[in-house]
C-alpha positions as CSV (number, residue, x, y, z in Angstrom):
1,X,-49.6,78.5,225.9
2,X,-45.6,77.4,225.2
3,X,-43.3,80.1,224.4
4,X,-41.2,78.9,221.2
5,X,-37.9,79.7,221.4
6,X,-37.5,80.5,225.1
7,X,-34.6,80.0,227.2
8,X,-34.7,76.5,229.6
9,X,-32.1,76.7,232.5
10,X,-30.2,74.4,230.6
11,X,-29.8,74.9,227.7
12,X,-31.0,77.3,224.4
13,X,-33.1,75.6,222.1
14,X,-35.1,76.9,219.4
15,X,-38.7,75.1,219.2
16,X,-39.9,74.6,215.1
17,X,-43.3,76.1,215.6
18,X,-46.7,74.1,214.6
19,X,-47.4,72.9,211.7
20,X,-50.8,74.9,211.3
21,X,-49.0,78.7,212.2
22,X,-47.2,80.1,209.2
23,X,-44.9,82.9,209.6
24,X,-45.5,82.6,213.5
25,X,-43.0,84.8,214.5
26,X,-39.5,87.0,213.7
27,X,-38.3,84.0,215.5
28,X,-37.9,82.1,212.6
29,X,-36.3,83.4,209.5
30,X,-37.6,81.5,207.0
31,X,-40.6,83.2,207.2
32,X,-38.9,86.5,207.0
33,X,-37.0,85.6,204.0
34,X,-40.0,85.6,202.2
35,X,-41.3,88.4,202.7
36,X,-37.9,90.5,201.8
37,X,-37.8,88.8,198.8
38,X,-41.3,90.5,198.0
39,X,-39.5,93.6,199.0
40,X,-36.3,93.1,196.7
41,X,-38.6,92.1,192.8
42,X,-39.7,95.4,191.8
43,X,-40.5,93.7,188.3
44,X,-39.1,94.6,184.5
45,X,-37.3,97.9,184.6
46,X,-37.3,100.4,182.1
47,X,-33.2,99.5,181.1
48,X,-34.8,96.1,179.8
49,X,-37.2,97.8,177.4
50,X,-33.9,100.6,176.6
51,X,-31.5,97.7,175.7
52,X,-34.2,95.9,173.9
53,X,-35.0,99.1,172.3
54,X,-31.1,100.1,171.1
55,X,-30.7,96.4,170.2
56,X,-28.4,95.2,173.1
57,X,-27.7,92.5,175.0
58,X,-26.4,91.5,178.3
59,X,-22.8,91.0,177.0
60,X,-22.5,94.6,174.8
61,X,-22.9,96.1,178.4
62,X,-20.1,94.0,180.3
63,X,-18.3,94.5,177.1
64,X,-18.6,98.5,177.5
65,X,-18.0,98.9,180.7
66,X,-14.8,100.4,181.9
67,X,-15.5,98.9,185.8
68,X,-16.0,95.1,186.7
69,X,-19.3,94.4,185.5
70,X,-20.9,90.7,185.4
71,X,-23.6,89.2,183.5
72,X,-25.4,88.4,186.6
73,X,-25.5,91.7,187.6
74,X,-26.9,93.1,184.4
75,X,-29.1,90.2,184.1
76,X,-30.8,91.5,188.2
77,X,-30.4,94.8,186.8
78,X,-33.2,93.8,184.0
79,X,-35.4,91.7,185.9
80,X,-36.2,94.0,188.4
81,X,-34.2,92.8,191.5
82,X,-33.4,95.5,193.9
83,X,-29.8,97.5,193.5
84,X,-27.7,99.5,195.5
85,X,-27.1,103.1,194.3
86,X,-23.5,102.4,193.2
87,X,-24.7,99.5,191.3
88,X,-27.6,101.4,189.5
89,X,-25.0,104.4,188.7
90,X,-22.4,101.4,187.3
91,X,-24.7,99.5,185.0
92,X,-26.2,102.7,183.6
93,X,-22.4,104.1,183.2
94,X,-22.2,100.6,180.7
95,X,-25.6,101.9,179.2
96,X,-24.1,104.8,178.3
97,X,-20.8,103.4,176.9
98,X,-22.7,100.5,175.2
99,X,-25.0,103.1,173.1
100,X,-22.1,105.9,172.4
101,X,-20.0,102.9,171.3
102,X,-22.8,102.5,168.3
103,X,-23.6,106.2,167.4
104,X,-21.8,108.4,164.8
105,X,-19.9,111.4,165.4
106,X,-22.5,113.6,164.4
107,X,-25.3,112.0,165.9
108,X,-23.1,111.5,169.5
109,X,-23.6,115.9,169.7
110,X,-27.4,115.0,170.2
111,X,-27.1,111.9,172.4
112,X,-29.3,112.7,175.8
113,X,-27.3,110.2,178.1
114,X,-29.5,108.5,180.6
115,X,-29.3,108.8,184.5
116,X,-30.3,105.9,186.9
117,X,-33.9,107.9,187.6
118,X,-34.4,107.2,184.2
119,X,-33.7,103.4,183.7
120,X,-34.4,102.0,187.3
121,X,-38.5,102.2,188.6
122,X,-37.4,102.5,192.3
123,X,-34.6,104.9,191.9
124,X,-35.8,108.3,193.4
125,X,-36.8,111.0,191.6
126,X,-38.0,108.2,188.7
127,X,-40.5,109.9,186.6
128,X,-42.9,107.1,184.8
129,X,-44.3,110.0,181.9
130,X,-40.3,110.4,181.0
131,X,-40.4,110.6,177.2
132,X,-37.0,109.5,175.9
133,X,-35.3,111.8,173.7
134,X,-33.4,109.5,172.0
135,X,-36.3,108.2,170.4
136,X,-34.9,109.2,166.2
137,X,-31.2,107.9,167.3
138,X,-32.6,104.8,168.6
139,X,-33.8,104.4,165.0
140,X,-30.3,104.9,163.0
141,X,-29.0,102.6,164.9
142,X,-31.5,100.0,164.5
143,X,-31.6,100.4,160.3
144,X,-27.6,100.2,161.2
145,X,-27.9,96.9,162.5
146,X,-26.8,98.3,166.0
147,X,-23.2,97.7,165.5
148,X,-20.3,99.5,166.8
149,X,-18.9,101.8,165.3
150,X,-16.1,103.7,166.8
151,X,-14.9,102.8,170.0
152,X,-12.7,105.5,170.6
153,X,-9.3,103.5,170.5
């Protein structure tokens, strides 16, 4: 049996290994690649359905947010591709903002702002039988037209 990948006395030289053996080894990283990728799609999140559900788009959350935010990174943050904890704590900062941007005065008092447990399935401590109290603001916002009010300029 050949050993793929083995040191000659010559020289280093990787072997590709047979066609009919997939993922044959650590050895080569295409196969690896693979299966991380696997490991990184955790599928829709629960911030897609919240920005769908406060009327919100990609752009009203780079818009909001105070640090350097991009459109790709909202648009991972949605699908479901894995985060670091400084990310998941920065887009659902711009959450935040983005909503308080479009509530009143009065109705800001009894805003329940949302932590990344709540808006991220993988985060720790994410509970799937959350119910979201902002269920009744989400609604004056929506017959509002979602638009901004106050800013806070």
């Amino acid at each position: 049996m050949a050993v793929y990948g083995s040191a000659s006395a010559v020289s280093f030289r990787a072997k590709s290994p047979p066609r009919h053996v997939r993922c044959w080894t650590s050895a080569f990283p295409r196969c690896k690649t693979l299966r991380v990728n696997e490991e990184r799609e955790h599928g829709p999140q629960p911030l897609d359905a919240l920005m769908t559900a406060w009327g919100l788009g990609n752009h009203d959350l780079v818009d909001a947010s105070t640090e350097q935010l991009t459109h790709k990174q909202v648009q991972r943050a949605r699908s479901g591709r894995t985060l670091t904890l400084h990310m998941m704590q920065k887009v659902t900062r711009a959450l935040n903002v983005a909503i308080w941007y479009r509530l009143k005065k009065a109705e800001r008092e009894h805003y329940f702002e949302y932590f990344h447990k709540h808006v991220f399935s993988y985060a720790k401590n994410h509970d799937p039988a959350f119910i979201d109290p902002n269920v009744p603001l989400m609604e004056a916002v929506g017959k509002r037209g979602g638009k901004i009010i106050d800013r806070g300029e």
